[in-house]
DSSP file (Angstrom, degrees, kcal/mol; ACC not computed):
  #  RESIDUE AA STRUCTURE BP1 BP2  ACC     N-H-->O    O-->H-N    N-H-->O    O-->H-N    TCO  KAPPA ALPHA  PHI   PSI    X-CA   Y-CA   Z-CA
    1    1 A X              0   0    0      0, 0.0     2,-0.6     0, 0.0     0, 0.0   0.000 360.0 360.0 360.0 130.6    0.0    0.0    0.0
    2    2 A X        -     0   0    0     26,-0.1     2,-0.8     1,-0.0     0, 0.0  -0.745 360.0-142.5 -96.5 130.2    1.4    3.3   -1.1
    3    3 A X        -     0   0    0     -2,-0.6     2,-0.6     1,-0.0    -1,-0.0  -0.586  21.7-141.3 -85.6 141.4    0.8    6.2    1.3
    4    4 A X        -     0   0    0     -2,-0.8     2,-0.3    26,-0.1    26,-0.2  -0.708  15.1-160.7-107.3 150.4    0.1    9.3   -0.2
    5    5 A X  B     -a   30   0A   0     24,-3.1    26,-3.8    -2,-0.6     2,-0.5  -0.883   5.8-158.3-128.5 142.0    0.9   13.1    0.2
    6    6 A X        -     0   0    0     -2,-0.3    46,-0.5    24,-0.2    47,-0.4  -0.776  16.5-164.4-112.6  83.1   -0.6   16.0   -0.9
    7    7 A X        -     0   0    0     -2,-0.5    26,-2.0    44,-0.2    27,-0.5  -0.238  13.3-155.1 -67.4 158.8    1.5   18.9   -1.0
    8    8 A X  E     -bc  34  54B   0     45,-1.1    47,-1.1    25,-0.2     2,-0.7  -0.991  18.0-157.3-121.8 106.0    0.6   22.6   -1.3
    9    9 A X  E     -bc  35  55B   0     25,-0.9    27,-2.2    -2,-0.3     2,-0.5  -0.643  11.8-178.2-101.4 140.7    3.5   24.8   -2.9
   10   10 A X  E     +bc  36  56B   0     45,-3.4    47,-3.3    -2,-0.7     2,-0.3  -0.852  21.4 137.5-111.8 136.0    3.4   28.0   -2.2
   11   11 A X        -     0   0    0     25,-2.4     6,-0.1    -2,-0.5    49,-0.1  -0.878  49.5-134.4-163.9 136.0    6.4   30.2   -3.9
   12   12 A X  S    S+     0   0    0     47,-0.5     2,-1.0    -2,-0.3    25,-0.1   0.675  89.4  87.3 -60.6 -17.5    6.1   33.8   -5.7
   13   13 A X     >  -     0   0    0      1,-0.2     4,-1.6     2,-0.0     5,-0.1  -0.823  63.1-167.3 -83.6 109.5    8.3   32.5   -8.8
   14   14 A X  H  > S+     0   0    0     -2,-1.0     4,-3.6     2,-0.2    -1,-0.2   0.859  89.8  60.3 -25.7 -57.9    5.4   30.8  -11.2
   15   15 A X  H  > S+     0   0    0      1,-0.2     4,-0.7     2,-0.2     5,-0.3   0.967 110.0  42.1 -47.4 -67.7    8.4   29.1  -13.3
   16   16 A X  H >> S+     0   0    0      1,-0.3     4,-7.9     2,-0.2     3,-2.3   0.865 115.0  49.8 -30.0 -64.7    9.6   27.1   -9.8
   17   17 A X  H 3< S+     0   0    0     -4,-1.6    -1,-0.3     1,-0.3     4,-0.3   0.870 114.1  43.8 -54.0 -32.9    6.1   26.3   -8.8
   18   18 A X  H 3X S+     0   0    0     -4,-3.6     4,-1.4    -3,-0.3    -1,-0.3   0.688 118.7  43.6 -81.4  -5.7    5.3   24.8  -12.3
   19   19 A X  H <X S+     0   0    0     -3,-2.3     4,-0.9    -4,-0.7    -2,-0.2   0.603 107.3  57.6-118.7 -40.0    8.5   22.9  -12.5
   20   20 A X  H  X S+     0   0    0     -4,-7.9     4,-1.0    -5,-0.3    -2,-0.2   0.693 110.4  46.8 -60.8  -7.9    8.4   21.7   -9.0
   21   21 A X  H  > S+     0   0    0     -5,-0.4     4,-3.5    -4,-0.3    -2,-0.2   0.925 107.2  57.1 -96.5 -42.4    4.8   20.0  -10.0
   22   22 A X  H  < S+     0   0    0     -4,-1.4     4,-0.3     1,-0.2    -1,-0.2   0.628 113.2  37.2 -68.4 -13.9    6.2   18.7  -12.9
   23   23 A X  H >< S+     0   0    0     -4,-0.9     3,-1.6     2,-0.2    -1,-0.2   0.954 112.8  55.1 -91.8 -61.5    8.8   16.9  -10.9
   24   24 A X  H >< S+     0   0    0     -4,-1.0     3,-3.3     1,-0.3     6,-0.2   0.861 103.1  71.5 -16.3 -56.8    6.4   15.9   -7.8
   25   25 A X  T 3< S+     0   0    0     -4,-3.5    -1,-0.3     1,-0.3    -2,-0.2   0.796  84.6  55.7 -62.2 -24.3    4.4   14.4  -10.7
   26   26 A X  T <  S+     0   0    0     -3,-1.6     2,-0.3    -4,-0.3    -1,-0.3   0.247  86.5  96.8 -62.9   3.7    6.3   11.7  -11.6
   27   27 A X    <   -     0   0    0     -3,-3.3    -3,-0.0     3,-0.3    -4,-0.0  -0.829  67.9-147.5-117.8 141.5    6.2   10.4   -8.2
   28   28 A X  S    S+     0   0    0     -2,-0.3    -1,-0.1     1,-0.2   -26,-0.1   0.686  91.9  53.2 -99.2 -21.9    3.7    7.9   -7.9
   29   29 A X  S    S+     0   0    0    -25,-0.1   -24,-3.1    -5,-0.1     2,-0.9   0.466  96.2  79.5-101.4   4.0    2.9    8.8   -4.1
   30   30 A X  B     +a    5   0A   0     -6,-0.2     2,-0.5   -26,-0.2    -3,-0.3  -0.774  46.6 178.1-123.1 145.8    2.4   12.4   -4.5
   31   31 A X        -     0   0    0    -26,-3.8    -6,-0.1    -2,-0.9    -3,-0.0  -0.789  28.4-130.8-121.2  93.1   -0.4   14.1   -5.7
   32   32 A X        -     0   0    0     -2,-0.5   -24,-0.2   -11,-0.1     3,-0.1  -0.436  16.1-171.0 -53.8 125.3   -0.3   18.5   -5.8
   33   33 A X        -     0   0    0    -26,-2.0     2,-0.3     1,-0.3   -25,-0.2   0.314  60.2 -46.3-122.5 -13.9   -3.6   19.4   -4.1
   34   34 A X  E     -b    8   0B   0    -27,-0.5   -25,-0.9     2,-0.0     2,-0.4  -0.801  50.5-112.3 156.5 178.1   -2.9   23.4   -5.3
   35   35 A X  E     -b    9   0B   0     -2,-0.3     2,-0.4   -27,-0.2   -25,-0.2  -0.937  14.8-166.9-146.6 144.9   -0.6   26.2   -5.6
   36   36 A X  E     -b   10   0B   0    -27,-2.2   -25,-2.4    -2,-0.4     3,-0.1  -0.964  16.1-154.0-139.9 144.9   -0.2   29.6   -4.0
   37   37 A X  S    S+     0   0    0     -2,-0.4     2,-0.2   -27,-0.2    24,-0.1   0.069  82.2  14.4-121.2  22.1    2.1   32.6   -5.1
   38   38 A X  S  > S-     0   0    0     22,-0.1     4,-2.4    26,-0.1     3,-0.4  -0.797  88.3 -93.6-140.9-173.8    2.4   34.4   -1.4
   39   39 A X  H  > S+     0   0    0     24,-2.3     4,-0.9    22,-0.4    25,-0.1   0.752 116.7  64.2 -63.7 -29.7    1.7   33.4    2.4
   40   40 A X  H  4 S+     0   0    0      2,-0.2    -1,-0.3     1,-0.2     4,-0.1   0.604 102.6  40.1 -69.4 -36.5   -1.7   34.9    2.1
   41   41 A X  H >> S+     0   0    0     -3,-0.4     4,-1.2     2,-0.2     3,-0.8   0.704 111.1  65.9 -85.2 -42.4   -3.3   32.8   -0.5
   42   42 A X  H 3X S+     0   0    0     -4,-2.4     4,-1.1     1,-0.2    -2,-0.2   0.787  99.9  51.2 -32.5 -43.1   -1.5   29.9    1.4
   43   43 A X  H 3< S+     0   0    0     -4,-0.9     4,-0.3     2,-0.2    -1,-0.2   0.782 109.4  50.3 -72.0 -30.1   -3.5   30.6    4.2
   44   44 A X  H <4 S+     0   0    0     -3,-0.8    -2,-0.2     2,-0.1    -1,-0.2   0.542 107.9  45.1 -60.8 -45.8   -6.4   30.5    2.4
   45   45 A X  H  X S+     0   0    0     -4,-1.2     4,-2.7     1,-0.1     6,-0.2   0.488  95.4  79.2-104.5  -4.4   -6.2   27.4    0.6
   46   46 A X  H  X S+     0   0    0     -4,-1.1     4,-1.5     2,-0.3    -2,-0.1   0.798  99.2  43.0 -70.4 -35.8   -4.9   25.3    3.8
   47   47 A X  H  4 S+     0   0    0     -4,-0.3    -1,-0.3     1,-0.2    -2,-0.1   0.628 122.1  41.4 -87.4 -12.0   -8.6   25.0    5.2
   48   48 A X  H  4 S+     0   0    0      1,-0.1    -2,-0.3     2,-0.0    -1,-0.2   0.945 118.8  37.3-109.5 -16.6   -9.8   24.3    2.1
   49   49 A X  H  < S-     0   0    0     -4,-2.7    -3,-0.2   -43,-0.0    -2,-0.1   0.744  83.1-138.8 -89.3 -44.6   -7.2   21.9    0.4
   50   50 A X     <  -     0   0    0     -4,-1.5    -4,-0.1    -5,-0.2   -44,-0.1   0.382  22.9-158.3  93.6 -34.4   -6.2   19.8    3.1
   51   51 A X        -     0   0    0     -6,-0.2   -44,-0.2     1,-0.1    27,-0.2   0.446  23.9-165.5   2.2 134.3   -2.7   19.6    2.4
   52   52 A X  S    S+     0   0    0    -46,-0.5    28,-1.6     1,-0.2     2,-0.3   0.676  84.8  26.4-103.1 -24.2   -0.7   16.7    3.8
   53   53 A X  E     - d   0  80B   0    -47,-0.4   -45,-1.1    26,-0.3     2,-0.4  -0.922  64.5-164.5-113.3 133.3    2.6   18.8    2.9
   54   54 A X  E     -cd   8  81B   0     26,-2.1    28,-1.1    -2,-0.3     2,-0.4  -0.987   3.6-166.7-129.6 157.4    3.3   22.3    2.5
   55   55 A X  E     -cd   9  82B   0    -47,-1.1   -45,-3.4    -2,-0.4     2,-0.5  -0.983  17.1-167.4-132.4 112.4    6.3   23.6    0.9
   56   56 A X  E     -c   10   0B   0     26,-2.2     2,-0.2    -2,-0.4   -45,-0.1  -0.871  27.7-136.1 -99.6  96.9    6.9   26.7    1.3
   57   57 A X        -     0   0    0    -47,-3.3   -18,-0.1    -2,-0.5    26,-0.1  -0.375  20.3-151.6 -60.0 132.4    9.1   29.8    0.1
   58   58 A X  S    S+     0   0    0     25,-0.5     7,-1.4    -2,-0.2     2,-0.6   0.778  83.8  45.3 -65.4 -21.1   10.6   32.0    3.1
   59   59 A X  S    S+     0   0    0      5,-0.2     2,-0.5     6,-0.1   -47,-0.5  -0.887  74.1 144.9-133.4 116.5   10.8   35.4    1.3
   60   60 A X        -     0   0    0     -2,-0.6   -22,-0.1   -49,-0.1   -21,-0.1  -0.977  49.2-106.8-154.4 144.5    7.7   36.3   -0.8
   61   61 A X  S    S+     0   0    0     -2,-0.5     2,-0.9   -24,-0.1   -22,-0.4  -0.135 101.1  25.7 -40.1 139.9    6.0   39.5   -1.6
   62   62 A X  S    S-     0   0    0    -24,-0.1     2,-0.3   -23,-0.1    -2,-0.1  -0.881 141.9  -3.5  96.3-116.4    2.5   40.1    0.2
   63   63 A X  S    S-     0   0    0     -2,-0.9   -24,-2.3     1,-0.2    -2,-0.1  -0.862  81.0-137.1-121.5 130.4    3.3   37.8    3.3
   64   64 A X        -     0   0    0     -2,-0.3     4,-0.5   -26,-0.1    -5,-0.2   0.217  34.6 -89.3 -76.4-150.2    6.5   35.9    3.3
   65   65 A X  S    S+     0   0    0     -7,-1.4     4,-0.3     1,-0.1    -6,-0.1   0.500 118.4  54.8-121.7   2.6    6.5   32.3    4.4
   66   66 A X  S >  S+     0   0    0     -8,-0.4     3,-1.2     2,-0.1    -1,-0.1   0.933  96.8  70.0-102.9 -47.3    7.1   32.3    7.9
   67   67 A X  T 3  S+     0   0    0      1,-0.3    -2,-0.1     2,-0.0    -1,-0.1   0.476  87.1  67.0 -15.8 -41.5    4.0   34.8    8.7
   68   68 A X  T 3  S+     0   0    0     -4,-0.5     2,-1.6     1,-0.1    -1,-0.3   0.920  74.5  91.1 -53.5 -54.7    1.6   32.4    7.9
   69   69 A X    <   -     0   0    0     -3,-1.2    -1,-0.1    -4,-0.3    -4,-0.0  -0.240  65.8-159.0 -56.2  90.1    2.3   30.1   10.7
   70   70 A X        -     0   0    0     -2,-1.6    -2,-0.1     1,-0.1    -1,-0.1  -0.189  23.3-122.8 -72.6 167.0    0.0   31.3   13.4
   71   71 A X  S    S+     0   0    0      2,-0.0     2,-0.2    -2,-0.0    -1,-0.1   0.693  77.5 113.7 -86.7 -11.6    0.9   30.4   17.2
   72   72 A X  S >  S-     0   0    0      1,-0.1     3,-0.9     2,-0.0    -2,-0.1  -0.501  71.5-119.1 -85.4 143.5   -2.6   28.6   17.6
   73   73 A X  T 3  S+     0   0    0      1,-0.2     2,-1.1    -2,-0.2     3,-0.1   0.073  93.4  37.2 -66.3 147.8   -2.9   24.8   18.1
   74   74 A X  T >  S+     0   0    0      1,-0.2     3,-4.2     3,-0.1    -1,-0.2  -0.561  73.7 132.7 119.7 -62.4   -4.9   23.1   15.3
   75   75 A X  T <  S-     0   0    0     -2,-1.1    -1,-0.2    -3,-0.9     4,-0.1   0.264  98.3 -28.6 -57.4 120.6   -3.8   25.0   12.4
   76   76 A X  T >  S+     0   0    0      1,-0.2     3,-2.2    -3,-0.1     2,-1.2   0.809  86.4 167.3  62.3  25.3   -2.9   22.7    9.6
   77   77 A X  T <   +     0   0    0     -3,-4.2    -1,-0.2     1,-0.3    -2,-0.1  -0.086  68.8  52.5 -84.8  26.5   -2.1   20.5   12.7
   78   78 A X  T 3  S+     0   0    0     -2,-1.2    -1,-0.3   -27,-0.2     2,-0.2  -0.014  94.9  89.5-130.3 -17.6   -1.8   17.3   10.0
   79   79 A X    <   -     0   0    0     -3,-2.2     2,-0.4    -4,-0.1   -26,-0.3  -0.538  67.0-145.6 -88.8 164.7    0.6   19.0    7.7
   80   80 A X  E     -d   53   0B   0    -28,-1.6   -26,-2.1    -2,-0.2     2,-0.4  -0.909  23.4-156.8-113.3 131.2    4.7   19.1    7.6
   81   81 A X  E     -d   54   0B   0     -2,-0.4     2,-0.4   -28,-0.2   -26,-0.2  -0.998   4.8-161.1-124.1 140.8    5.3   22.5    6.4
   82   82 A X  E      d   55   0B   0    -28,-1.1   -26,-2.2    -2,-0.4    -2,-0.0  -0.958 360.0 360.0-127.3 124.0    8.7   22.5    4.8
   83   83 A X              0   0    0     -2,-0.4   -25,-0.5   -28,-0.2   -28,-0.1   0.244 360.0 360.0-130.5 360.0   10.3   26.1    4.4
């Protein structure tokens, strides 16, 4: 049984994001569940996506990538966020 993960990448470079899915996609246990171009939209799509993974740029326009990670218990409290 394969387990599977569903990363969210969040990155402001477009090129990255689309060339990290294209790599991700070849992997038979990962699936990309959506993609976000600052911290803000990240935030956004985490209650609705699910993510099992998030991968995450530190320096991004709007809200950078550590901002998102609020101090309260729960949040995304299934995910590995990877920075």
């Amino acid at each position: 049984m394969i387990d599977e993960h569903h990363p969210l990448l969040v990155d402001d470079h477009t090129l990255f994001r689309e060339g990290l899915r294209s790599l991700l996609a070849a992997q038979p246990d990962l699936e990309v569940v959506g993609e976000a171009k600052n911290g803000l939209e990240a935030t956004r799509l985490v209650s609705k996506l699910k993510p099992s993974v998030i991968l995450m740029d530190i320096g991004m326009p709007v809200m950078d990538g550590v901002d998102p990670i609020p101090p309260t218990p729960g949040y995304c409290a299934q995910c590995l966020l990877v920075c």
